[in-house]
Backbone of each chain as ProteinMPNN parsed JSONL, in Angstrom:
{"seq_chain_A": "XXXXXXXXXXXXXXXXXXXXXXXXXXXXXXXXXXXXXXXXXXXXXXXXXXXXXXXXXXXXXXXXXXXXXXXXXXXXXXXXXXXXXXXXXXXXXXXXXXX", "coords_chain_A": {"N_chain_A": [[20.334, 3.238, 27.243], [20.595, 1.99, 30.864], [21.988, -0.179, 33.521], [20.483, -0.082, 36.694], [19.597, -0.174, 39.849], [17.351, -1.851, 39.953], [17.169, -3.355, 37.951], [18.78, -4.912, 38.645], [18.462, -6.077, 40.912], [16.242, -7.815, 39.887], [17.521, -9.116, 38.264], [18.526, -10.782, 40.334], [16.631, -11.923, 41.374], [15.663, -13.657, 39.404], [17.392, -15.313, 38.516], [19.09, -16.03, 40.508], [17.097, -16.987, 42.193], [16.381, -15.761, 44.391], [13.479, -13.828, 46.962], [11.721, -11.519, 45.693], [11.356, -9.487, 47.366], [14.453, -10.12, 49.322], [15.96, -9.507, 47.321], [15.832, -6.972, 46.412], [16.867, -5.561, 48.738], [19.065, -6.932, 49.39], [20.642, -5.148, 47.099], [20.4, -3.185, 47.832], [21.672, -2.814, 50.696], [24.583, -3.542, 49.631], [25.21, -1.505, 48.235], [24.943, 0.623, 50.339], [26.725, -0.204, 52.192], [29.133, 0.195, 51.234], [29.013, 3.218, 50.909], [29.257, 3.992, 53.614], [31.979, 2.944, 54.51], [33.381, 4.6, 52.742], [32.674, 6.893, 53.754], [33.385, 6.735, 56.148], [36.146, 6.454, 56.308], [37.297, 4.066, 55.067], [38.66, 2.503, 52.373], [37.354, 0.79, 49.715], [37.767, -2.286, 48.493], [37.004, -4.104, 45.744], [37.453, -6.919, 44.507], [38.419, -8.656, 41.069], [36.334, -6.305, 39.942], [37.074, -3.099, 41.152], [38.613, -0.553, 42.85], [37.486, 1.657, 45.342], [38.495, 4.906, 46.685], [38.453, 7.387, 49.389], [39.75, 11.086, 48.741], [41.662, 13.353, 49.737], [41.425, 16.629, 49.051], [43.027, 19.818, 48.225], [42.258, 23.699, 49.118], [41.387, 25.357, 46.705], [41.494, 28.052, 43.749], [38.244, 29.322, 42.231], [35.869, 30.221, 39.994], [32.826, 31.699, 39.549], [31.318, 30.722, 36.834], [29.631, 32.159, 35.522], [29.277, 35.059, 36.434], [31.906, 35.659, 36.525], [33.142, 35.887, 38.917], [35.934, 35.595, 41.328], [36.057, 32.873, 43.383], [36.904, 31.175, 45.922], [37.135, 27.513, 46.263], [36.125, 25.272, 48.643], [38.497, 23.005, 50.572], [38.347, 19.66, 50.404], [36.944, 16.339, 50.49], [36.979, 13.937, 48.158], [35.145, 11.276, 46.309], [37.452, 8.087, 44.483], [37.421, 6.44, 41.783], [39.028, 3.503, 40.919], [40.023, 1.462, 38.416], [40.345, -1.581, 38.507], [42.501, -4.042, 36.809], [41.306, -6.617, 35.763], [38.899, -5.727, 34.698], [39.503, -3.669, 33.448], [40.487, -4.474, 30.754], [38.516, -6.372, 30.118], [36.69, -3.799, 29.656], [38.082, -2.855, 27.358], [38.223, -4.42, 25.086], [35.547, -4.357, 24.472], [35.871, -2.109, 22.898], [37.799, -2.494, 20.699], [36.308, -3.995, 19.554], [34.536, -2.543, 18.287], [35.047, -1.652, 16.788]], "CA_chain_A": [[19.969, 2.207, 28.223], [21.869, 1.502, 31.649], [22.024, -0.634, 34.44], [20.11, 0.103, 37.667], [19.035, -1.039, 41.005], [16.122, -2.349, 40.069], [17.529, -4.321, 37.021], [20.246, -5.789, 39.432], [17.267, -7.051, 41.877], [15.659, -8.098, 38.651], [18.342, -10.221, 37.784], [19.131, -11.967, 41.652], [15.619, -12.996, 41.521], [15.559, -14.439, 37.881], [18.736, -15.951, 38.415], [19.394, -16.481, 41.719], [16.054, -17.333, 43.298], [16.031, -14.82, 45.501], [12.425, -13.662, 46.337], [11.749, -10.239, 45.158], [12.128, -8.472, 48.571], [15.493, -10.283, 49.313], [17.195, -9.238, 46.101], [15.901, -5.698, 46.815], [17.505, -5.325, 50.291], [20.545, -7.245, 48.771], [21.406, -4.75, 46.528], [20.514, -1.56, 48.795], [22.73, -2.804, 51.386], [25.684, -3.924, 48.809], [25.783, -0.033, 48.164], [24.994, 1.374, 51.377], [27.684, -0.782, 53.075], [30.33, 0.97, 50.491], [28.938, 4.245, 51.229], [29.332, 3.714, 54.674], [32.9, 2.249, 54.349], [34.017, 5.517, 52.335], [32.355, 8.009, 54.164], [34.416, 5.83, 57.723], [37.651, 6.709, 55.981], [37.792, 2.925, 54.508], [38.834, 2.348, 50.965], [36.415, -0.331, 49.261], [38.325, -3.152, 47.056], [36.415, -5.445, 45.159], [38.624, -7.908, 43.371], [37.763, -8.125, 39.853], [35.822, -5.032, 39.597], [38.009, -1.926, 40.876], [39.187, 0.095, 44.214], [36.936, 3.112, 45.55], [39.218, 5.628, 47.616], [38.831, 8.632, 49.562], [41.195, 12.208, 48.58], [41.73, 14.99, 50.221], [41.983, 18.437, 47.894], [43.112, 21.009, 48.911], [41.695, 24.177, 49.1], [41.836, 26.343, 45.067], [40.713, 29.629, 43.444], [37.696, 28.653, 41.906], [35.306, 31.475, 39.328], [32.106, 31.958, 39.1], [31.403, 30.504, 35.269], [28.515, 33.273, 34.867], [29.448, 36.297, 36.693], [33.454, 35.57, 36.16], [33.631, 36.339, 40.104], [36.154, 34.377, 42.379], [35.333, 32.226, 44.589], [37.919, 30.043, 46.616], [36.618, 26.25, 46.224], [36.884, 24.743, 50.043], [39.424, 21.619, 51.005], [36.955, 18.47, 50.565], [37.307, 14.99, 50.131], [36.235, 13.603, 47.098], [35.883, 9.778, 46.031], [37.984, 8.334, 43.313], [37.304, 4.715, 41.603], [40.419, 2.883, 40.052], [39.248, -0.149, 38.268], [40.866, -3.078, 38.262], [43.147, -5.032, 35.413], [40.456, -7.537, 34.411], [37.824, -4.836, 34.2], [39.995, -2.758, 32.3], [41.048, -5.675, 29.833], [37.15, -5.956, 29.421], [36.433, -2.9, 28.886], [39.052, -2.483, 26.041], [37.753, -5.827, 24.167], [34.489, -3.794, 23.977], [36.334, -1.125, 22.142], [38.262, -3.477, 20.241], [34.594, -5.275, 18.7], [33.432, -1.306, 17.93], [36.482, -0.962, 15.102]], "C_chain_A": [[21.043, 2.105, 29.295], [21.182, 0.8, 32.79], [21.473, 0.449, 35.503], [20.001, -1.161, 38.246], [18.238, -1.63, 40.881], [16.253, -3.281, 38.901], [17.944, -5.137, 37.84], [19.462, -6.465, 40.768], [16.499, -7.811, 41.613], [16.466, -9.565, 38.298], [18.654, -11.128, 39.219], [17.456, -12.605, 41.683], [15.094, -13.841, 40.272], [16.541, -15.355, 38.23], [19.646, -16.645, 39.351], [18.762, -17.246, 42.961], [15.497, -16.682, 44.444], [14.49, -14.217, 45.651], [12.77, -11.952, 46.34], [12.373, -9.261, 46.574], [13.69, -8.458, 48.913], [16.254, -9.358, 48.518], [17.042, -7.826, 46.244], [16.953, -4.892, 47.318], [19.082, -6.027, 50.103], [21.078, -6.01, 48.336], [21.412, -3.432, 47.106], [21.539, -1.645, 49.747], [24.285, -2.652, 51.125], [25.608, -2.342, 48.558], [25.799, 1.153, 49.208], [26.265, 0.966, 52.191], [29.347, -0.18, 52.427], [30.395, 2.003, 50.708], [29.543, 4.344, 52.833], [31.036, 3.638, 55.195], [33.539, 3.629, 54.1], [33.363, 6.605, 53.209], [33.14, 8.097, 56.418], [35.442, 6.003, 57.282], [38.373, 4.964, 55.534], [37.801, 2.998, 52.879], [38.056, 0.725, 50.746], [37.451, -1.643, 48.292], [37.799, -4.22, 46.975], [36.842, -6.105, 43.649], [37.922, -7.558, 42.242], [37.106, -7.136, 39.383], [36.424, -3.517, 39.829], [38.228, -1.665, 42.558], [37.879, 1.335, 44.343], [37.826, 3.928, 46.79], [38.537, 6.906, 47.871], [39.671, 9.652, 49.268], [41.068, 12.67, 49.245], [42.212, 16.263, 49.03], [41.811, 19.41, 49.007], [42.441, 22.27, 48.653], [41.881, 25.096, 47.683], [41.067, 26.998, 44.594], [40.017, 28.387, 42.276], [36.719, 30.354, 40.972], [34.091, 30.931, 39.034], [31.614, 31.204, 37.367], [30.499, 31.935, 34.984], [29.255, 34.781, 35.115], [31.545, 36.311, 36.722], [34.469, 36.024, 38.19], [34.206, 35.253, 40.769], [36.025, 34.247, 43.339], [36.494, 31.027, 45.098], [36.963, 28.543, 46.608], [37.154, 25.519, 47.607], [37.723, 23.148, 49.545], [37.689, 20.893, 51.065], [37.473, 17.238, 50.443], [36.378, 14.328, 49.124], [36.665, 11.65, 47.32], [36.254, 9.5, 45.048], [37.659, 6.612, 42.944], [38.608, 4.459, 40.949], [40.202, 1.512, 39.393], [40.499, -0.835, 38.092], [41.122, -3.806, 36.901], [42.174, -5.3, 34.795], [39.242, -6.429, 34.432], [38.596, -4.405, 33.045], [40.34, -3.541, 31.075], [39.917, -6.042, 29.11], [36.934, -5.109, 28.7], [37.038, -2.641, 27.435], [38.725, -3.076, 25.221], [36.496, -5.592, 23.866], [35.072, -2.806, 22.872], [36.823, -1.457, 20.993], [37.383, -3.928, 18.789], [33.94, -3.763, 17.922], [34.374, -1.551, 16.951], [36.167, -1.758, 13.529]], "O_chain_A": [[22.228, 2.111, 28.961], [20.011, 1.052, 33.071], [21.801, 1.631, 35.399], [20.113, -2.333, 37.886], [18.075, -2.322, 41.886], [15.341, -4.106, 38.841], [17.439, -6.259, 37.798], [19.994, -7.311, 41.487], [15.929, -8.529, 42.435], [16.037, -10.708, 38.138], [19.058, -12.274, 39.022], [17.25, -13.766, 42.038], [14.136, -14.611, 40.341], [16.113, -16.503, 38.111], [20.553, -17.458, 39.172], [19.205, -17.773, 43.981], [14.54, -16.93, 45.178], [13.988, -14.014, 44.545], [13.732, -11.351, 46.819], [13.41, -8.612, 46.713], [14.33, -7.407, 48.901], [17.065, -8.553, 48.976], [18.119, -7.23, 46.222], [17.652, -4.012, 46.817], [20.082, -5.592, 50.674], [21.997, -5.578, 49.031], [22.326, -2.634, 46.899], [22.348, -0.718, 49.792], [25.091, -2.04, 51.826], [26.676, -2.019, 49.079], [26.375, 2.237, 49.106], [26.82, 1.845, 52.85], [30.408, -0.164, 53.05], [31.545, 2.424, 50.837], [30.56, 5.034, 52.904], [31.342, 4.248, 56.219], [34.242, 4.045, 55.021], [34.173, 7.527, 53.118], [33.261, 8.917, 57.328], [36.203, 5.547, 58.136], [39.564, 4.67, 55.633], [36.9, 3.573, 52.268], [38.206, -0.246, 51.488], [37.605, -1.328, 47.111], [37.91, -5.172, 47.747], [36.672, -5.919, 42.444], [37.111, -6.638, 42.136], [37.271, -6.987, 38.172], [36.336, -2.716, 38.898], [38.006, -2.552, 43.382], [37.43, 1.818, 43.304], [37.741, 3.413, 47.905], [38.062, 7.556, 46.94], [40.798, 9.239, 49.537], [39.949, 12.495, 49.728], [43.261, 16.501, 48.432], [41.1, 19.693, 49.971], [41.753, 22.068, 47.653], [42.958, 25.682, 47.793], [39.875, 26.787, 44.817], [40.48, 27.38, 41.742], [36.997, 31.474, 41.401], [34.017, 29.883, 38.392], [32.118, 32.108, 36.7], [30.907, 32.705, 34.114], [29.696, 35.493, 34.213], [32.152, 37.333, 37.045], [35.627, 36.274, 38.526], [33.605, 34.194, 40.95], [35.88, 35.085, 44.229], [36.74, 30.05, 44.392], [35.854, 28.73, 47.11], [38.337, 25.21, 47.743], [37.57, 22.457, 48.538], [36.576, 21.247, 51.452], [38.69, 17.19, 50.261], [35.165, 14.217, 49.299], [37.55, 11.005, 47.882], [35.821, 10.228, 44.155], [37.683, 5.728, 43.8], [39.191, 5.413, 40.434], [40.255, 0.5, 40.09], [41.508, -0.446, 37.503], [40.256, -4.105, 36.078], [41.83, -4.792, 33.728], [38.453, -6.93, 33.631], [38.367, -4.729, 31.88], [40.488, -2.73, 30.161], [39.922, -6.12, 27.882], [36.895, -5.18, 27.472], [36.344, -2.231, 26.504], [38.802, -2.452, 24.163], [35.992, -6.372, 23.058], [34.466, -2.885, 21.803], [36.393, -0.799, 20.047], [37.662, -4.098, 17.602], [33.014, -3.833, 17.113], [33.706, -1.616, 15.919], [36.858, -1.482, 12.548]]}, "seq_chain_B": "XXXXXXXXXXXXXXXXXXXXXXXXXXXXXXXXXXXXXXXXXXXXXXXXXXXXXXXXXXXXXXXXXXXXXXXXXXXXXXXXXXXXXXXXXXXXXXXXXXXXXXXXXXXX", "coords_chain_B": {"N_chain_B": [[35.64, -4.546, 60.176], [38.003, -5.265, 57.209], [41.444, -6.277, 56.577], [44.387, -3.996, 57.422], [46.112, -1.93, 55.738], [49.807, -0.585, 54.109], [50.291, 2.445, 53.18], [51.976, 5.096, 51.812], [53.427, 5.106, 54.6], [51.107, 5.311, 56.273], [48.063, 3.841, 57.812], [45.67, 2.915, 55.781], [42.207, 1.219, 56.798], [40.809, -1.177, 54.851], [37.631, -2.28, 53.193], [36.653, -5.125, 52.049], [35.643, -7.723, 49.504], [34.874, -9.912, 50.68], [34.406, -8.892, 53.502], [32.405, -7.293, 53.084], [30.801, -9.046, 52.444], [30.214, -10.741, 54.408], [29.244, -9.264, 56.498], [26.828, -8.353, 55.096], [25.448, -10.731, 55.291], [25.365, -10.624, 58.221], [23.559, -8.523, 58.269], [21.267, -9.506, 56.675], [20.743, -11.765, 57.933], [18.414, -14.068, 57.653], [19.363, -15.367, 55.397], [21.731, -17.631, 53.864], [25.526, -17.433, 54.382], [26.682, -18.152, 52.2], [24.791, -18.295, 50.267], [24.593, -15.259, 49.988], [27.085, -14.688, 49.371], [27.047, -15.353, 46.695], [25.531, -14.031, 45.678], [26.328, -11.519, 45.781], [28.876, -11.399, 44.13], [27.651, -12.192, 41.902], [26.508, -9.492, 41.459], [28.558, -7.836, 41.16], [29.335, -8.685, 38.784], [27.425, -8.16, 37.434], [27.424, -5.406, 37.207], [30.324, -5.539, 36.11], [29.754, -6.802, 33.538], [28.125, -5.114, 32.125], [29.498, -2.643, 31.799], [31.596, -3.692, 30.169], [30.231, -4.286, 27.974], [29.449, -1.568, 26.965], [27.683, -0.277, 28.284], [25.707, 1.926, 30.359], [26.286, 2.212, 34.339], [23.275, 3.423, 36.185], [23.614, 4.115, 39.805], [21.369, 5.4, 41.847], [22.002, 8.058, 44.205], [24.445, 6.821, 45.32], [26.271, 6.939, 42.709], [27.434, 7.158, 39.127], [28.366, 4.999, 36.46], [30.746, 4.893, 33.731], [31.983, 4.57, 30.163], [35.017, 6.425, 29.402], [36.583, 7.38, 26.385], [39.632, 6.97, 25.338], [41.439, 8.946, 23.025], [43.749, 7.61, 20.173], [47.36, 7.072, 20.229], [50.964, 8.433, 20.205], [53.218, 6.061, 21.801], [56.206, 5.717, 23.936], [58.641, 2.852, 23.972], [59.935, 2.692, 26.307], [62.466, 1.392, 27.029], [64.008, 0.998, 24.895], [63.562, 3.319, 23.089], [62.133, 3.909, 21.074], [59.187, 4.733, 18.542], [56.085, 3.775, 19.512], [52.445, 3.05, 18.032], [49.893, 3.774, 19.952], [46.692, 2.598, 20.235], [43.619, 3.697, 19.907], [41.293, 3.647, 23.074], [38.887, 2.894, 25.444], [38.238, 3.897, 28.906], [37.156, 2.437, 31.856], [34.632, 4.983, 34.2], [33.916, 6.755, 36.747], [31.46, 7.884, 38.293], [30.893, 9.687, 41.293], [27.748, 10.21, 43.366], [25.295, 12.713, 44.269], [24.93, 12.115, 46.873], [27.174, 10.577, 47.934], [29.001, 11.916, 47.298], [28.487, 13.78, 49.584], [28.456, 12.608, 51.769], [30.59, 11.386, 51.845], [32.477, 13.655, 52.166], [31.79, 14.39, 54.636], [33.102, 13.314, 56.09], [33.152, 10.63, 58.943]], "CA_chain_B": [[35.783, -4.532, 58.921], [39.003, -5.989, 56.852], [42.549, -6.054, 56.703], [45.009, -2.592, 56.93], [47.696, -1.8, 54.562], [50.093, 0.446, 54.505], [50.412, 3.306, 51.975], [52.261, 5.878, 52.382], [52.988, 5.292, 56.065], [50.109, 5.87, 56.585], [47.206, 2.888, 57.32], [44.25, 2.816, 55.166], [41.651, 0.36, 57.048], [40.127, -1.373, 53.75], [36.63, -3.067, 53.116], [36.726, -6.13, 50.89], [34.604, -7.847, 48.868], [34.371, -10.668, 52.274], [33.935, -8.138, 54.595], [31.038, -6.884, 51.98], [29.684, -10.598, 52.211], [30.118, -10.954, 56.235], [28.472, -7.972, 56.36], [25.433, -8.724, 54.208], [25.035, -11.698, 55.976], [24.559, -10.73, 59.427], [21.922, -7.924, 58.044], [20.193, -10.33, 56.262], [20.14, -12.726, 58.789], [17.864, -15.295, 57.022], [20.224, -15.782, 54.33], [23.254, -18.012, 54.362], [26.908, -16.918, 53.636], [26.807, -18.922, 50.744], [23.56, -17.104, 48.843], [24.79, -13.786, 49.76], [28.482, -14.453, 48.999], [26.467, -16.075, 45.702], [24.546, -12.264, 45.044], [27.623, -10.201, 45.78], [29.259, -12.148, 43.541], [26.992, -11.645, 40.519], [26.103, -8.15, 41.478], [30.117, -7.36, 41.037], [29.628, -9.832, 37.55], [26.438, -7.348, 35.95], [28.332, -4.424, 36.629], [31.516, -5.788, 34.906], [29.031, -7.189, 32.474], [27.586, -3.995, 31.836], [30.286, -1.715, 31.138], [32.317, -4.229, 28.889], [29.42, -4.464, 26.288], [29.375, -0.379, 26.663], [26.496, 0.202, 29.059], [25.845, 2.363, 31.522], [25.579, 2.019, 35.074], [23.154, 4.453, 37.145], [22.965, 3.978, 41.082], [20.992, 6.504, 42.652], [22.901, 7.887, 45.592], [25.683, 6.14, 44.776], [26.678, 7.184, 41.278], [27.393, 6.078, 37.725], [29.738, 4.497, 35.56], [29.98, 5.419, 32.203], [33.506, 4.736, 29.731], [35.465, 7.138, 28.685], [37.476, 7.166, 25.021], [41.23, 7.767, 25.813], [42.175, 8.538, 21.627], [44.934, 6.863, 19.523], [48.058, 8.302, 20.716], [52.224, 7.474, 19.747], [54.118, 6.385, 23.05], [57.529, 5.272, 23.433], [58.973, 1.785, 24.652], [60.811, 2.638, 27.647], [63.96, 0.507, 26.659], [64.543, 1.049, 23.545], [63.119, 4.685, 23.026], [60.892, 3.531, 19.576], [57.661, 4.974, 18.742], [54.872, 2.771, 19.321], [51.422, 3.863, 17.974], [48.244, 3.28, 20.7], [44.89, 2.625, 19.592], [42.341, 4.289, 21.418], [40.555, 3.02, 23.931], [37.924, 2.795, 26.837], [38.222, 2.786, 30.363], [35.694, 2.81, 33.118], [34.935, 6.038, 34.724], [32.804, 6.854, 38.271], [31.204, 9.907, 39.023], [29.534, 9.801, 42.543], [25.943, 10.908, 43.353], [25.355, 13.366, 45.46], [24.228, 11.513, 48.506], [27.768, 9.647, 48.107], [29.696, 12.685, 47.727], [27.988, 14.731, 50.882], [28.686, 11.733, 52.701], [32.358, 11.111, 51.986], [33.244, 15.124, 52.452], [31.883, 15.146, 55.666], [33.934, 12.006, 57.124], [32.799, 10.375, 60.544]], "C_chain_B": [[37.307, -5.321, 58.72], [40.208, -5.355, 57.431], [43.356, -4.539, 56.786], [45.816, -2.995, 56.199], [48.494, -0.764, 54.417], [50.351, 0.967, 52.923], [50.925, 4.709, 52.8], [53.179, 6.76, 53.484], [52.221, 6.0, 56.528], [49.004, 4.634, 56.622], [46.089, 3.264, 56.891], [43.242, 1.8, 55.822], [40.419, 0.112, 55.247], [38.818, -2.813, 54.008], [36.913, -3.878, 52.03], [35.725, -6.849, 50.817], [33.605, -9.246, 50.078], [34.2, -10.339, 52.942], [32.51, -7.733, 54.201], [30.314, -8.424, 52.75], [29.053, -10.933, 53.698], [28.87, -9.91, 56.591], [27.009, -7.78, 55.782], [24.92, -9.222, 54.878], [23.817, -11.663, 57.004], [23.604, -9.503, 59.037], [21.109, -8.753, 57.69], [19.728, -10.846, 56.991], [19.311, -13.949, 58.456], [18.426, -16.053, 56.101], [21.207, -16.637, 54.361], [24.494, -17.395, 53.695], [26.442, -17.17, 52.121], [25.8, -18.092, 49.781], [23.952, -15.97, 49.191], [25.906, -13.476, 49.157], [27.791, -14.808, 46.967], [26.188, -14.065, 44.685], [25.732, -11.231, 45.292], [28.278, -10.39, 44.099], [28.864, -11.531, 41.67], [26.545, -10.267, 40.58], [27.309, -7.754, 40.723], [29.945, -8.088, 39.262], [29.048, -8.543, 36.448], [27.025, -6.061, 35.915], [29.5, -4.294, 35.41], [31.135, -5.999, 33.504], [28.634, -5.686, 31.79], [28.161, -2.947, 30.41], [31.061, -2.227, 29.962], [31.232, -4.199, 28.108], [28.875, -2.769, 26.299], [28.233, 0.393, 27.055], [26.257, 0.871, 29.853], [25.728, 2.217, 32.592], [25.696, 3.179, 35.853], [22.659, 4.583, 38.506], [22.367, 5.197, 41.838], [21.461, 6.811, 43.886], [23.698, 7.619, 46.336], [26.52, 7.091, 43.492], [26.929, 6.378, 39.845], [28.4, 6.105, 36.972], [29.347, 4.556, 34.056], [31.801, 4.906, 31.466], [33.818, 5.844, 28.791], [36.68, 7.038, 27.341], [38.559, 7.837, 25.245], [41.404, 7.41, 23.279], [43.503, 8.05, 21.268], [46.3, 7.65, 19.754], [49.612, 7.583, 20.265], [52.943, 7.88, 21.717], [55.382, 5.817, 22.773], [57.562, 4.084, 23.873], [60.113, 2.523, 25.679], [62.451, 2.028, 27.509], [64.067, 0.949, 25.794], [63.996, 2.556, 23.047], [62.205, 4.536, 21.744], [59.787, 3.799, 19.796], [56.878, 3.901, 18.7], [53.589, 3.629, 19.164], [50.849, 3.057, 18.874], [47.405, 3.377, 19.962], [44.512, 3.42, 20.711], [41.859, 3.184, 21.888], [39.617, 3.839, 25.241], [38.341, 2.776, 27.509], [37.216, 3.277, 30.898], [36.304, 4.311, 33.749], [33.719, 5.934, 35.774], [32.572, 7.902, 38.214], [30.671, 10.127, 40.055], [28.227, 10.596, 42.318], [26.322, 11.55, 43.951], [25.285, 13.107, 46.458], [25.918, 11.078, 48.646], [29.138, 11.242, 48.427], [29.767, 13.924, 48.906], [28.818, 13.949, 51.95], [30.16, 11.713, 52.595], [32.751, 12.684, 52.003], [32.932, 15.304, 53.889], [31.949, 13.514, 56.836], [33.632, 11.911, 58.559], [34.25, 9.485, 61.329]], "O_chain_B": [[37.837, -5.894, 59.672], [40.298, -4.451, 58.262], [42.796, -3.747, 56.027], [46.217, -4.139, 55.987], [47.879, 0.284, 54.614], [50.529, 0.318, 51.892], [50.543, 5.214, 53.856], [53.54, 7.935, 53.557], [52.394, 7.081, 57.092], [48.836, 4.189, 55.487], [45.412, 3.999, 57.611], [43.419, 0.899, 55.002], [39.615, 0.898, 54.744], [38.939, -3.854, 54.654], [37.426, -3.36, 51.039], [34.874, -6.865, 51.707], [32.402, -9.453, 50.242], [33.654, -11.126, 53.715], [31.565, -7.856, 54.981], [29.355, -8.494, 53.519], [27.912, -11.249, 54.037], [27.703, -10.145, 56.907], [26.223, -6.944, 56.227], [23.917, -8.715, 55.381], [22.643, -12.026, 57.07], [22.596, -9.577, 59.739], [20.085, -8.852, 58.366], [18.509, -10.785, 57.151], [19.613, -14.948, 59.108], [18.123, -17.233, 55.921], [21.894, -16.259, 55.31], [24.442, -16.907, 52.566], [25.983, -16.447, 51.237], [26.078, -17.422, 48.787], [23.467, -15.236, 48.329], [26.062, -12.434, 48.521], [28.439, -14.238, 46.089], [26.525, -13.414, 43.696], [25.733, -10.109, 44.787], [28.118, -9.619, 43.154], [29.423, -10.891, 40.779], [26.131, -9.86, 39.494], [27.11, -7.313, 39.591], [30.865, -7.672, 38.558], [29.533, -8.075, 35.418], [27.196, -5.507, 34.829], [29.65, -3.57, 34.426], [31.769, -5.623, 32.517], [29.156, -5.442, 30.702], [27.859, -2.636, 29.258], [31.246, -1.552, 28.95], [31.725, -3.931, 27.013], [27.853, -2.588, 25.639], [27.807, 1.398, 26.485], [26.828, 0.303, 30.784], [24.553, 1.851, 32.614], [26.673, 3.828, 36.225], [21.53, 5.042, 38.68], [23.151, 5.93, 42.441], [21.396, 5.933, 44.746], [23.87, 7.89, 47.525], [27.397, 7.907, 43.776], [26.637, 5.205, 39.61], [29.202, 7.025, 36.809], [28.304, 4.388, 33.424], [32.754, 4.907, 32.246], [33.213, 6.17, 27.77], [37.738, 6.487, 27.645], [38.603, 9.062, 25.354], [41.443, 6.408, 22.565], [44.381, 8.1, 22.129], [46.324, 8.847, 19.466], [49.624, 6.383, 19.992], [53.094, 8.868, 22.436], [55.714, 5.456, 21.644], [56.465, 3.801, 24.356], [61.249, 2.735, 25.254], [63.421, 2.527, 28.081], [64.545, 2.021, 26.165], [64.568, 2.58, 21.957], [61.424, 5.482, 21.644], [59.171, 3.443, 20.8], [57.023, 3.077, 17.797], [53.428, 4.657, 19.823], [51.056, 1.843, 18.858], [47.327, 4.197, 19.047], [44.887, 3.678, 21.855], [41.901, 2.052, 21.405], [39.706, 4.962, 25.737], [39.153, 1.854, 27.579], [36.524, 4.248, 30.591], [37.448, 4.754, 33.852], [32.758, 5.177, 35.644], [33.345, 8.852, 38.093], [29.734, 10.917, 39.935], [27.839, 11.334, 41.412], [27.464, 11.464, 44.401], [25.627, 13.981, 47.254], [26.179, 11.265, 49.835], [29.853, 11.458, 49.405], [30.681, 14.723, 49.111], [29.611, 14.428, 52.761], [30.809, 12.149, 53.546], [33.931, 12.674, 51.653], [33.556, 16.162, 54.514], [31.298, 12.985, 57.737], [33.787, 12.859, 59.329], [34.217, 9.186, 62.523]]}, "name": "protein", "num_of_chains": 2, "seq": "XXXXXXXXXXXXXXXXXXXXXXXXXXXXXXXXXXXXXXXXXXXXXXXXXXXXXXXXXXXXXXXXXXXXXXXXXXXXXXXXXXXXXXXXXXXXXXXXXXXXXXXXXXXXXXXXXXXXXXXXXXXXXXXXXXXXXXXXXXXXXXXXXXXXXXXXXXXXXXXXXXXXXXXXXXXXXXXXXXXXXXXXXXXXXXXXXXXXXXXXXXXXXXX"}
């Protein structure tokens, strides 16, 4: 089972009142406006929940897995998340309850 | 958008979770601060919610969060050089979508 978009539009109009379209267009924007943000060379930080950054990598010999042939892997920019203390403090107190 | 900061020397211009809300806003337009700052709010809550009770989350086009098991490991104390055993543990992990990682490689 996992979380989606359509849970999380699910839940602003159960819970929030929102009518169905609203909570939609809420939560499409709330991830387009991040995309947007990282793909503008802005880093995202949303307190309690974590950081999203841009990298730069550089360019590295890269192989084939099948045919064992190399292949140079270009320079790209990847994104990286970093969560945040009280996430991580969560998360762990799930791990914690599994033992 | 928000505040800079420096890293590096180097500025990062960063989005925050009020720039997020400002931002909502004036798309919405019908909405007030207040109910959108309200739905950010708890959006940022079911995620957190999510992953602490060991759930997944999968945004299409975006990407998904999943935790990964760091195992039980012996580290030292820093001061005093003494083994300490770790437990294992969780942390959150991201993997972008594709739409998210096209988009952030080919920076505007």
């Amino acid at each position: 089972m996992s979380l989606t978009k359509a849970d999380m539009a699910e839940m602003l109009f159960d819970e929030l009142g929102l009518n169905k379209r609203e909570a939609k267009e809420i939560v499409e924007h709330f991830f387009e406006e991040v995309k947007v943000a990282l793909e503008t060379g802005h880093q995202v930080k949303l307190s309690g929940f974590g950081n999203f950054l841009t990298r730069s990598k550089a360019e590295r010999p890269g192989r084939n897995p099948k045919t064992g042939e190399e292949i140079p892997i270009s320079a790209r920019k990847v994104v990286t998340f970093r969560p945040g203390q009280k996430l991580k403090i969560r998360v762990e107190a799930y791990a914690g309850s599994e033992q | 958008m928000g505040a800079l900061f420096v890293k590096d020397q180097e500025y990062t211009p960063s989005l925050t979770k009020s720039d997020l809300i400002e931002s909502l806003t004036r798309a919405q337009g019908h909405l007030a601060y207040k109910d959108v700052e309200l739905a950010v709010k708890s959006l940022i809550e079911m995620m957190s919610n999510a992953l602490s009770m060991g759930e997944r989350i999968e945004i299409r086009g975006f990407g998904s969060f999943s935790l990964h098991f760091r195992p039980p490991r012996v580290g030292r104390n820093p001061k005093s050089g003494d083994k300490v055993e770790l437990p294992g543990k969780y942390v959150p992990h991201f993997k972008p979508g594709k739409e998210l990682r096209d988009r952030a490689n080919n920076q505007k």
